[in-house]
C-alpha positions, 0 to 999 in steps of 0.5 A: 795148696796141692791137696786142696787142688786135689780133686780125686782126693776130695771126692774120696773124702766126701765118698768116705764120710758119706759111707760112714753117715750112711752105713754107721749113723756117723754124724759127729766127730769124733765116732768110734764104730766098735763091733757094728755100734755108733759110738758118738763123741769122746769117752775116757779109756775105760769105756773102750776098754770095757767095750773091747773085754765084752766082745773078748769074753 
């Protein structure tokens, strides 16, 4: 009950999901943000660690 009595702590919340829908086009969870690009929803291992290796290279 006291988090959800939290006001500061909600309007944080809200402040930060509003800056990820507005800054990253985040409308889904989950959303990953890699190297400035939106990833939208669950992707196996592989897709991430394909993604990290390009920017590595």
């Amino acid at each position: 009950d006291a988090c959800l009595a939290d006001e500061a702590m909600i309007d944080a919340i809200v402040a930060s999901r509003m800056r990820g829908e507005q800054e990253y086009s985040v409308s889904s969870t989950p959303s990953f943000i890699i190297d400035g690009e939106t990833i939208a929803g669950a992707r196996e291992a592989e897709f991430f660690i394909d993604k990290v290796e390009d920017l590595i290279d």
